[in-house]
N, CA, C and O atoms as a MOPAC input file, in Angstrom:
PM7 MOZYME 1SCF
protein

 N    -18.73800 1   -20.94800 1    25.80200 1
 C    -19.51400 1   -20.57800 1    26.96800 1
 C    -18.88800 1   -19.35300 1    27.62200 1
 O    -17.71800 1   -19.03600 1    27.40900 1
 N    -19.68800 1   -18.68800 1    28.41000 1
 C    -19.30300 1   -17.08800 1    28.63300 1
 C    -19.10500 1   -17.25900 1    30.24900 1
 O    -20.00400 1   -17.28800 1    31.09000 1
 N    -17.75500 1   -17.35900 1    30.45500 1
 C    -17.00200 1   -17.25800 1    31.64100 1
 C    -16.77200 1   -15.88800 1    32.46500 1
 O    -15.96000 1   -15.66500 1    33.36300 1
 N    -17.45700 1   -15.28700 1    32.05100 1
 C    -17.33900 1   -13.82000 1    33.10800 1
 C    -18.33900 1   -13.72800 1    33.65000 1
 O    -19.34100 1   -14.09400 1    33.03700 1
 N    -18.47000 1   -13.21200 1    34.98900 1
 C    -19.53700 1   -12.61700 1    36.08600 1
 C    -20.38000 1   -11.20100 1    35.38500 1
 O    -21.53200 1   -10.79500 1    35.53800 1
 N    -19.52900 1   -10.82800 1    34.78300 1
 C    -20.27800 1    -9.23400 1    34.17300 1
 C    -19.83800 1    -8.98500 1    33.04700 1
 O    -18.71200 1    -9.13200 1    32.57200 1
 N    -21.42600 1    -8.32500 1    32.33500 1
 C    -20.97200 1    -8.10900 1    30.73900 1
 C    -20.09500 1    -7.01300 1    30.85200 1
 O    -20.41200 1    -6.04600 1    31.54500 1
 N    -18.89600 1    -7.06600 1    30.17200 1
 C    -18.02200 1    -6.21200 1    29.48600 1
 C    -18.54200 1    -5.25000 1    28.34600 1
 O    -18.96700 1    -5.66300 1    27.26700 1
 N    -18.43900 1    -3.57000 1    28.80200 1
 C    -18.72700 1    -2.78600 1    27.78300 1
 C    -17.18300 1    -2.23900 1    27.07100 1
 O    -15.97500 1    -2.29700 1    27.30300 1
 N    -17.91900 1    -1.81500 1    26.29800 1
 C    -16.66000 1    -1.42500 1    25.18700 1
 C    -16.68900 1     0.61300 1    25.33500 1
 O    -17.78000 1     1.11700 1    25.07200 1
 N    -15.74600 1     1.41100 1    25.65600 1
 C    -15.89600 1     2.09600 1    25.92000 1
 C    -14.00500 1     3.23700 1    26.23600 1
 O    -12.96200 1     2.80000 1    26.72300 1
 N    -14.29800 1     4.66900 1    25.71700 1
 C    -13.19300 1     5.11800 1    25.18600 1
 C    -12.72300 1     5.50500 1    26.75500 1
 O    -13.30900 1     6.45200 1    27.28000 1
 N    -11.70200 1     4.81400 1    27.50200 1
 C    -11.22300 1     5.22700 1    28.81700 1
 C     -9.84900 1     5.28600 1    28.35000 1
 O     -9.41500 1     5.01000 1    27.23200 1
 N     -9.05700 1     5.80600 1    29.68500 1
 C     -7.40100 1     5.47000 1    29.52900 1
 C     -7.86000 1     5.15800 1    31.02100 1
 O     -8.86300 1     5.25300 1    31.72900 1
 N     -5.85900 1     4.51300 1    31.11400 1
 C     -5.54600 1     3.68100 1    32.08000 1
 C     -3.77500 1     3.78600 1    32.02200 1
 O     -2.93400 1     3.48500 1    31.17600 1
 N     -3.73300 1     4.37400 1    33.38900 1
 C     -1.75300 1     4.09100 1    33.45400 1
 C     -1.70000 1     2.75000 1    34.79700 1
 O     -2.51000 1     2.71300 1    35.72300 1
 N     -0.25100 1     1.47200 1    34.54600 1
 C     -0.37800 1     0.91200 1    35.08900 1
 C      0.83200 1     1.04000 1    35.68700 1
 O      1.90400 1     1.29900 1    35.13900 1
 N      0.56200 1     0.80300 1    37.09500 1
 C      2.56600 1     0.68900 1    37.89200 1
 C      2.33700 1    -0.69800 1    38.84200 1
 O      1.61700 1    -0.80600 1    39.83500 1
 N      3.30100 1    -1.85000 1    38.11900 1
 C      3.58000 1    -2.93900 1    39.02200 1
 C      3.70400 1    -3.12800 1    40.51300 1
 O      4.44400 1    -2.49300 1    41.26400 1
 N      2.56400 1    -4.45200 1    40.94200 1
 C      3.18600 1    -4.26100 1    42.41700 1
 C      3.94200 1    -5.45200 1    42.73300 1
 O      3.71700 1    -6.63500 1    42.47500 1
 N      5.12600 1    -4.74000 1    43.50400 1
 C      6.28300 1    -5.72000 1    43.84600 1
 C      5.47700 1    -6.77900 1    44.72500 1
 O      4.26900 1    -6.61100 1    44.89200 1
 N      6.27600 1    -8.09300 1    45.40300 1
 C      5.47200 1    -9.12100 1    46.40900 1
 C      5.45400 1    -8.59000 1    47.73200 1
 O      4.81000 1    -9.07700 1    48.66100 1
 N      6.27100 1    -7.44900 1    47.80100 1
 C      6.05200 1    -6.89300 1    49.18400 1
 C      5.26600 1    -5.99100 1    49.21200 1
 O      5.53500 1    -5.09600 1    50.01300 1
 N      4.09900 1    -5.85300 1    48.44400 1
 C      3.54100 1    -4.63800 1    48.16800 1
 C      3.86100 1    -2.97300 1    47.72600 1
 O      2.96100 1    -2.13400 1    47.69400 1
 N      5.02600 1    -2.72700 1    47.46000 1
 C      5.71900 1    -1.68000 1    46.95700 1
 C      5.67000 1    -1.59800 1    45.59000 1
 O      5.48400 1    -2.66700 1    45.00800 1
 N      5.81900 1    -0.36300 1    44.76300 1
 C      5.67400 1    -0.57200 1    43.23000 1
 C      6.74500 1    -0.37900 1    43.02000 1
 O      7.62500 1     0.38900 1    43.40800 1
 N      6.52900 1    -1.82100 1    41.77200 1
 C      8.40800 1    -1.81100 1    40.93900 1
 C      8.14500 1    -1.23100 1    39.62400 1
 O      8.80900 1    -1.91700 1    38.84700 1
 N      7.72300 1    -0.61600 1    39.17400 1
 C      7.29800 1    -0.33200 1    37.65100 1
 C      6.93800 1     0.91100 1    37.38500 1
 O      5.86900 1     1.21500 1    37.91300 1
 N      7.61900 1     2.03100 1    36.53700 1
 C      6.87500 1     3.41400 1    36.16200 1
 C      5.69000 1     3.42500 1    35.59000 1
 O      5.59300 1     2.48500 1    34.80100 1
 N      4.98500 1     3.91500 1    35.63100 1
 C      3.49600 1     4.28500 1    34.63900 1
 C      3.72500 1     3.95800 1    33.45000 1
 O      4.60400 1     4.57400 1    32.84600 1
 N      2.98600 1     2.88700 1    32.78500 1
 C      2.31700 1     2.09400 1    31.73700 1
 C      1.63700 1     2.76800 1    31.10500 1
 O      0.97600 1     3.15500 1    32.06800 1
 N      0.95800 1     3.54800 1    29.84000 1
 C     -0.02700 1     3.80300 1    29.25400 1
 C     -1.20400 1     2.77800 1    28.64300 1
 O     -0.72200 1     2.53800 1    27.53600 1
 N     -2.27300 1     2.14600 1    28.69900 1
 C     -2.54000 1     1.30800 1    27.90700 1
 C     -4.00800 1     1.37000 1    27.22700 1
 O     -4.71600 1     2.34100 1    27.49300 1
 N     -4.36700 1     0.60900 1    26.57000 1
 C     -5.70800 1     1.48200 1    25.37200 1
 C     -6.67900 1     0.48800 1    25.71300 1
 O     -6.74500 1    -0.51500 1    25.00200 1
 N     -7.53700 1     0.63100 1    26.81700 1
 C     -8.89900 1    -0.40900 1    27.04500 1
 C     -9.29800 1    -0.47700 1    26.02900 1
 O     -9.16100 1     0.28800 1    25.07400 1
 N    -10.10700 1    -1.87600 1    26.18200 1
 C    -11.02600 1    -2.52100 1    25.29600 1
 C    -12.33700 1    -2.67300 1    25.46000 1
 O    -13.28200 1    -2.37900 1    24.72700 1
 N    -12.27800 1    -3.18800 1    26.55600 1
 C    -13.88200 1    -3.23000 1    27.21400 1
 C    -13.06900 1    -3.04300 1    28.71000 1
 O    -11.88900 1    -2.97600 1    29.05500 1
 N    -14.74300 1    -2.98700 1    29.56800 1
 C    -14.52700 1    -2.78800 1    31.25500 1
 C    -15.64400 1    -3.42500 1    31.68200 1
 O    -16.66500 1    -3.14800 1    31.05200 1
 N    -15.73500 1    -4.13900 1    32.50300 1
 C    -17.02700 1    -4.59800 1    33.31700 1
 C    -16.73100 1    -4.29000 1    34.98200 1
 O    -15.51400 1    -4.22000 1    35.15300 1
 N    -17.32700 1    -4.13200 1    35.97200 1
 C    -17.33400 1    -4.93000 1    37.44200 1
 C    -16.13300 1    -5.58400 1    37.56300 1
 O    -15.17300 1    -5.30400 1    38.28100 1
 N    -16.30200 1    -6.57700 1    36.70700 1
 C    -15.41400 1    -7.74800 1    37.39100 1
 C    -14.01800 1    -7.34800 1    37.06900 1
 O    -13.14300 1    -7.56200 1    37.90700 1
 N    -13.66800 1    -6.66800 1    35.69500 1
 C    -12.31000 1    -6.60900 1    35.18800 1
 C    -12.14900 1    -6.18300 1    33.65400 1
 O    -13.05100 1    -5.67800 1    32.98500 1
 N    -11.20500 1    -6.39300 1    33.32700 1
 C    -10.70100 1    -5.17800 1    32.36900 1
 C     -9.80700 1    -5.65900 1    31.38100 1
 O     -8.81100 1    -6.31600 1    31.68300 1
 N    -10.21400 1    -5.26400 1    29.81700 1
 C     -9.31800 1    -5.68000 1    28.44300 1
 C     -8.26500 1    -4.66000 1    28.15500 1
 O     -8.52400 1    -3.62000 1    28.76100 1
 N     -6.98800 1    -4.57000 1    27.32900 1
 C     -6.63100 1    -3.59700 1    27.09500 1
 C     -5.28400 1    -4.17600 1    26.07600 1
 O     -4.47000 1    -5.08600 1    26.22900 1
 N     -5.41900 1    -3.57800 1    25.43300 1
 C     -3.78100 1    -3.21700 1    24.41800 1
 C     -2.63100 1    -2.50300 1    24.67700 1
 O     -2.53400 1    -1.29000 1    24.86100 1
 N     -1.40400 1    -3.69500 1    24.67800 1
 C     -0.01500 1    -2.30200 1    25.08600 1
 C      0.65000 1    -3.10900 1    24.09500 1
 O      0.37500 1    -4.18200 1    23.55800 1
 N      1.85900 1    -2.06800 1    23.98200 1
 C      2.78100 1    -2.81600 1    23.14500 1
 C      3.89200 1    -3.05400 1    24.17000 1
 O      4.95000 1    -3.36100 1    23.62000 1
 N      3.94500 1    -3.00300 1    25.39500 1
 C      4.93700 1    -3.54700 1    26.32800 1
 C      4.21500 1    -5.09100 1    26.60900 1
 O      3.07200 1    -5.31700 1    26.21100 1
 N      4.93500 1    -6.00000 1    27.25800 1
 C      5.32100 1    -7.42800 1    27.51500 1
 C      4.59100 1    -7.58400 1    29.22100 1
 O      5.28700 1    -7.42900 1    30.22400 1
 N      3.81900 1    -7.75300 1    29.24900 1
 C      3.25400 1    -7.80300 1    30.89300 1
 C      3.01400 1    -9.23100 1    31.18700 1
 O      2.17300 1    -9.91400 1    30.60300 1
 N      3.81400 1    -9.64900 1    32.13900 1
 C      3.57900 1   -11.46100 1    32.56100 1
 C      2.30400 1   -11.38700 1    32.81900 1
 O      1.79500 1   -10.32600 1    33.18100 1
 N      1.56500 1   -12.58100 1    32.65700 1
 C      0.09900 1   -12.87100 1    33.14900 1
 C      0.66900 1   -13.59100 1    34.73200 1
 O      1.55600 1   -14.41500 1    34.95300 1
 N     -0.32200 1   -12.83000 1    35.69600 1
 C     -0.08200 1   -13.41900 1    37.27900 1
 C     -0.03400 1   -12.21300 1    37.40000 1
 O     -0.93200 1   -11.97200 1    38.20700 1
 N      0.56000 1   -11.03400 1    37.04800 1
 C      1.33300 1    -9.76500 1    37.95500 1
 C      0.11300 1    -9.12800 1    38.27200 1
 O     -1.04700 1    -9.41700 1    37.98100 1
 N      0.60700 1    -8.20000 1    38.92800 1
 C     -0.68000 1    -7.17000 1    40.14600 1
 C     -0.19700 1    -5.59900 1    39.29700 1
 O      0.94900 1    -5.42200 1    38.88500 1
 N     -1.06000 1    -4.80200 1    39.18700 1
 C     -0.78300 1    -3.60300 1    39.21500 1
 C     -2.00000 1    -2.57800 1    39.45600 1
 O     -3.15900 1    -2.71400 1    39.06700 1
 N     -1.41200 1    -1.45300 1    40.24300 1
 C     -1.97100 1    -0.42300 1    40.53600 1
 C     -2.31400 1     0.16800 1    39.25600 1
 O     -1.54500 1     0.34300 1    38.31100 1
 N     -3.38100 1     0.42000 1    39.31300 1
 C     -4.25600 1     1.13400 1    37.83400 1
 C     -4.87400 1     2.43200 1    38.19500 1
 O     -5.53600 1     2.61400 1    39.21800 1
 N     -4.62500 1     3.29300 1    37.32000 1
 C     -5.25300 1     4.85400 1    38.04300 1
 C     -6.05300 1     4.75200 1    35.97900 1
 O     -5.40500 1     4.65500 1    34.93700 1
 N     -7.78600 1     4.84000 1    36.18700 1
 C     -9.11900 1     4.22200 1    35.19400 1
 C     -9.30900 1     5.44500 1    34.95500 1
 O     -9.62200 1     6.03200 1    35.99100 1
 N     -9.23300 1     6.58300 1    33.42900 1
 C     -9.81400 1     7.54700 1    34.01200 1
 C    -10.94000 1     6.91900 1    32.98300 1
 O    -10.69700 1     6.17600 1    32.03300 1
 N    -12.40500 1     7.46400 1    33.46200 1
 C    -13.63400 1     6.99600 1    33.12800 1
 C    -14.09700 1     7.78300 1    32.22900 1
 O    -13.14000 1     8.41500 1    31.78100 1
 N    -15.23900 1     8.14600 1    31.62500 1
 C    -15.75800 1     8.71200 1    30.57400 1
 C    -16.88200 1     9.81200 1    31.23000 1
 O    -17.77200 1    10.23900 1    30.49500 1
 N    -16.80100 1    10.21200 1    32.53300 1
 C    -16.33800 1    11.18000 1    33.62400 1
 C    -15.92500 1    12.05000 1    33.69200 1
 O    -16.44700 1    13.01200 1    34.25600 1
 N    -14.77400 1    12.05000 1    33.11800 1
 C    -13.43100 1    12.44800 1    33.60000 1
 C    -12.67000 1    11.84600 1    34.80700 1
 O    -11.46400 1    11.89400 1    35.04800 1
 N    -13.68200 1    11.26400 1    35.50900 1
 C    -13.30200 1    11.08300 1    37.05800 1
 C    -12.09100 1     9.90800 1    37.09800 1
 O    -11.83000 1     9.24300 1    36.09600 1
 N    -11.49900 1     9.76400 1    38.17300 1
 C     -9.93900 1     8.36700 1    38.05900 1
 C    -10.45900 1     7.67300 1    38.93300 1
 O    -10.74700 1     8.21700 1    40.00000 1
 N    -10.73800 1     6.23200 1    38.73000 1
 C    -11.09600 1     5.22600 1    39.40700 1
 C     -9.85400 1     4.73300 1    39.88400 1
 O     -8.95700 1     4.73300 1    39.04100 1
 N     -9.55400 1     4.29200 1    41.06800 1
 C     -8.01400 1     3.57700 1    41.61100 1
 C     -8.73900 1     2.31900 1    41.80000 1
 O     -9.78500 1     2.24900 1    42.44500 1
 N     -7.96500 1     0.97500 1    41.02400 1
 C     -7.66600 1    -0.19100 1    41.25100 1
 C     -6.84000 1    -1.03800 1    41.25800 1
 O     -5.71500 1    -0.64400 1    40.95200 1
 N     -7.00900 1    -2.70900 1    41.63300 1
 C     -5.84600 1    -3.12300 1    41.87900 1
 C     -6.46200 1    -4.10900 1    40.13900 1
 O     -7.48100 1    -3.92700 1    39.47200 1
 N     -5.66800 1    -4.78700 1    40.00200 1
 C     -5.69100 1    -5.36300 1    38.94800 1
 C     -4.98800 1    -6.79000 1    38.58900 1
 O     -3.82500 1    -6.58200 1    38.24100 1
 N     -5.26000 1    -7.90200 1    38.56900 1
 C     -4.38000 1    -8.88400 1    37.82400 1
 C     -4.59900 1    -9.36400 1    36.29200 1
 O     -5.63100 1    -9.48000 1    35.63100 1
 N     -3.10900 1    -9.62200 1    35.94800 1
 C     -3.14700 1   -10.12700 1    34.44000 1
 C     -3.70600 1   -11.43800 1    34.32300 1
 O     -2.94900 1   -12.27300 1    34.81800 1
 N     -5.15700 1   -12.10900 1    33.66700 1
 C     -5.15700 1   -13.77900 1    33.57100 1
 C     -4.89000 1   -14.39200 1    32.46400 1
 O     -4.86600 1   -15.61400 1    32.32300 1
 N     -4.49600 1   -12.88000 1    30.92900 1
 C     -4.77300 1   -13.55600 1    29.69700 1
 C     -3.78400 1   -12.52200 1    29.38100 1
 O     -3.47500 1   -11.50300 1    29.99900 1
 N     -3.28400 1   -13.09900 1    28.08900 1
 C     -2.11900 1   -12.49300 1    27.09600 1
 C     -2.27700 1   -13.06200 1    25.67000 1
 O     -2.36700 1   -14.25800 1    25.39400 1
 N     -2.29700 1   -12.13600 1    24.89800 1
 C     -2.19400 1   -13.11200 1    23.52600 1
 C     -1.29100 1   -12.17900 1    22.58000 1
 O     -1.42800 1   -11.01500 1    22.95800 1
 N     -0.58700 1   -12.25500 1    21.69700 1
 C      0.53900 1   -11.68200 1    21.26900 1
 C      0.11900 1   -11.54900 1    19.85600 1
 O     -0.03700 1   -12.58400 1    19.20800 1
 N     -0.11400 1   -10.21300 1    19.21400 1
 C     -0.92000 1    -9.46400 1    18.28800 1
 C      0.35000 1    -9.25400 1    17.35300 1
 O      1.38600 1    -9.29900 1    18.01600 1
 N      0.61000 1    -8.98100 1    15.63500 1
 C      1.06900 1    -8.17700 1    15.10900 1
 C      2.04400 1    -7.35500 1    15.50800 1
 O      3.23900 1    -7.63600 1    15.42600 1
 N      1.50900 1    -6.12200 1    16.03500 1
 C      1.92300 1    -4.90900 1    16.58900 1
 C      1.53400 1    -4.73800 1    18.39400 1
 O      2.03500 1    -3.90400 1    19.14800 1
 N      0.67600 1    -5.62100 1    18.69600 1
 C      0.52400 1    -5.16500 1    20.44700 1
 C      0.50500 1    -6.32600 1    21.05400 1
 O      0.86900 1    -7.35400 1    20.48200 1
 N     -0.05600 1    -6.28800 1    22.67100 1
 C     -0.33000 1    -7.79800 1    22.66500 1
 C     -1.49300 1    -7.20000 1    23.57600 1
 O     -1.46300 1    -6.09100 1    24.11100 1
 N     -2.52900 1    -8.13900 1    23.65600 1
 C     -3.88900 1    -8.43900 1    24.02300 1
 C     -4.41800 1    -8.76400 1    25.69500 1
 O     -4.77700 1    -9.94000 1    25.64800 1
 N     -4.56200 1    -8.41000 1    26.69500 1
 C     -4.43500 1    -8.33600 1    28.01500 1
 C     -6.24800 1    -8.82300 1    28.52200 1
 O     -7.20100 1    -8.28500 1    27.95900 1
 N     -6.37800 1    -9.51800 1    29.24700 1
 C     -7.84700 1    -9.52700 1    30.14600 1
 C     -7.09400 1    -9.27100 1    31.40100 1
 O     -5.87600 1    -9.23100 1    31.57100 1
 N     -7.85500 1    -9.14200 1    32.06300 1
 C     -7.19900 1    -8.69600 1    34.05000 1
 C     -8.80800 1    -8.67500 1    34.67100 1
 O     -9.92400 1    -8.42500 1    34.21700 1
 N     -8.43300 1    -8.94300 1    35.51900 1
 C     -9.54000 1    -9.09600 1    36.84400 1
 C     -9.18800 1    -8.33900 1    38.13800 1
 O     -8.14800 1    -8.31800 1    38.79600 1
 N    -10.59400 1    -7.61200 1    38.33100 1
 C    -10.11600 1    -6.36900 1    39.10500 1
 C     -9.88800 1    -7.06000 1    40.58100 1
 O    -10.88600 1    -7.66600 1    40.97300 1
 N     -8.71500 1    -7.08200 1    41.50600 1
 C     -8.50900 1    -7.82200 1    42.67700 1
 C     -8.65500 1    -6.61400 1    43.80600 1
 O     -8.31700 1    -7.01200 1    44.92100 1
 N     -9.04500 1    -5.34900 1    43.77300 1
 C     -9.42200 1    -4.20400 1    44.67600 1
 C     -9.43200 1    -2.97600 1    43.83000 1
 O     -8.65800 1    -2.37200 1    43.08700 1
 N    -11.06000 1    -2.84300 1    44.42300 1
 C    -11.67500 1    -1.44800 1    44.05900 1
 C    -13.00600 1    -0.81000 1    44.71200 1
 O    -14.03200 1    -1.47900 1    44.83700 1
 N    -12.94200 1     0.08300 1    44.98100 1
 C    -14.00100 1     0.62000 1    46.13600 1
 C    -15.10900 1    -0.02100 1    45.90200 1
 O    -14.85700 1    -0.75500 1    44.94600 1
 N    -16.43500 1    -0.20300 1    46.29500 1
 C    -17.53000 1    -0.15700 1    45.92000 1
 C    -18.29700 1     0.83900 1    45.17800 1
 O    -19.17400 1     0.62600 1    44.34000 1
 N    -17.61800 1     2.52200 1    45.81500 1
 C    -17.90100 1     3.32600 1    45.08600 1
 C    -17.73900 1     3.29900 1    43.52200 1
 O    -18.63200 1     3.66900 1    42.76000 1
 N    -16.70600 1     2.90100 1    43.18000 1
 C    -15.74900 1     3.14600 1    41.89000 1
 C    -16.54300 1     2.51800 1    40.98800 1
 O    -16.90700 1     3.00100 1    39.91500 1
 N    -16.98700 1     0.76400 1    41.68100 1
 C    -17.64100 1    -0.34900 1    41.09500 1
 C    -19.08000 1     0.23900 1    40.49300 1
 O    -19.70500 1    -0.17100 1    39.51500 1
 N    -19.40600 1     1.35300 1    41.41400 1
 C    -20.78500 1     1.49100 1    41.30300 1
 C    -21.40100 1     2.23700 1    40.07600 1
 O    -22.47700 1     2.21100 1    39.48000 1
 N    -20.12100 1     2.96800 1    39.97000 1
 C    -19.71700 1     4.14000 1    38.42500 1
 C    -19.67900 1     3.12200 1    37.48000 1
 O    -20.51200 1     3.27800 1    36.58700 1
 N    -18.85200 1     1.94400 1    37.36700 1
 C    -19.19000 1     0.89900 1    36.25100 1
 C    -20.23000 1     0.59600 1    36.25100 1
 O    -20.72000 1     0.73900 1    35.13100 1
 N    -21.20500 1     0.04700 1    37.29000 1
 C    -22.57800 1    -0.47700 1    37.20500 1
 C    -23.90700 1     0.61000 1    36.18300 1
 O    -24.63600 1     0.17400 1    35.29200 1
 N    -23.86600 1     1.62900 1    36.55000 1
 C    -24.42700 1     2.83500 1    35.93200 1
 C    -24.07300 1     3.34600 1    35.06200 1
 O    -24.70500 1     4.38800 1    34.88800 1
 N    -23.38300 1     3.18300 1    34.38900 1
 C    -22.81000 1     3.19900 1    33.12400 1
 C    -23.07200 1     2.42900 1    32.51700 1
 O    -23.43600 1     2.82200 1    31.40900 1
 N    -23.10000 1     0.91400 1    32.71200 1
 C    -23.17600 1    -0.20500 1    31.80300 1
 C    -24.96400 1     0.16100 1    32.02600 1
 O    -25.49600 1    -0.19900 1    30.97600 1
 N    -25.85600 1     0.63000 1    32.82200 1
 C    -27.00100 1     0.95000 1    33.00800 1
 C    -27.97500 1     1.52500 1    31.90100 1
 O    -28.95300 1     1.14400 1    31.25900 1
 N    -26.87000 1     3.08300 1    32.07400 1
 C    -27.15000 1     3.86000 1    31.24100 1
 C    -26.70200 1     2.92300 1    29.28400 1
 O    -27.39700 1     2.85200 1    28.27100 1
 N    -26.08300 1     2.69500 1    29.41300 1
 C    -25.68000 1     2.08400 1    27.69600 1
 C    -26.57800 1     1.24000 1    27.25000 1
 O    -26.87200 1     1.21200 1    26.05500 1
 N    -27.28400 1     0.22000 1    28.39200 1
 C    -28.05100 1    -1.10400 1    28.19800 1
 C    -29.34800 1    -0.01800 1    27.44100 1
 O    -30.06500 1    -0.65800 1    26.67100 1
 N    -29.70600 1     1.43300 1    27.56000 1
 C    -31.05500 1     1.73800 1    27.83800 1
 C    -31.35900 1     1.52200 1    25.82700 1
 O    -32.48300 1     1.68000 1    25.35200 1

């Protein structure tokens, strides 16, 4: 059964990630990581670094745009690949604007 709020498209973006500490400060340098899909709700992606599921990070999305979407992000899934490991996250803050660039996009693809 299909547990997400929004279909996930599959689509060529990047994404750098920097950890946020519990006091809200970032503990972590910029992440590179290779999306998978993107919906509204949240976001797939491949790294070959080790990211706890629970953590928060600041995500700078660049879109297929060009344009950089800023969000916040949590890890809910991990699965440990070969060579990478396998990430879902759920977007926990992002403009409406930003959201709205996903919506129209997944718009435009549905046509």
């Amino acid at each position: 059964m299909e547990k997400r709020r929004h279909k996930r498209l599959d689509l060529d973006v990047s994404v750098e990630l920097e950890q946020l500490g519990e006091d809200g400060g970032t503990t972590f340098h910029f992440t590179h990581v290779d999306v998978t899909d993107i919906s509204r709700s949240g976001i797939g992606f491949t790294s070959t670094k080790e990211l706890a599921v629970g953590t928060c990070y600041d995500a700078k999305i660049q879109i297929w745009t060009g344009e950089i979407i800023c969000a916040a992000i949590e890890i809910v899934r991990r699965a440990k690949h070969p060579d990478d490991y396998r990430y879902g996250c759920r977007f926990t803050g992002m403009s409406d604007e930003d959201a709205v660039k996903i919506d129209v996009y997944q718009i435009f693809h549905d046509i």
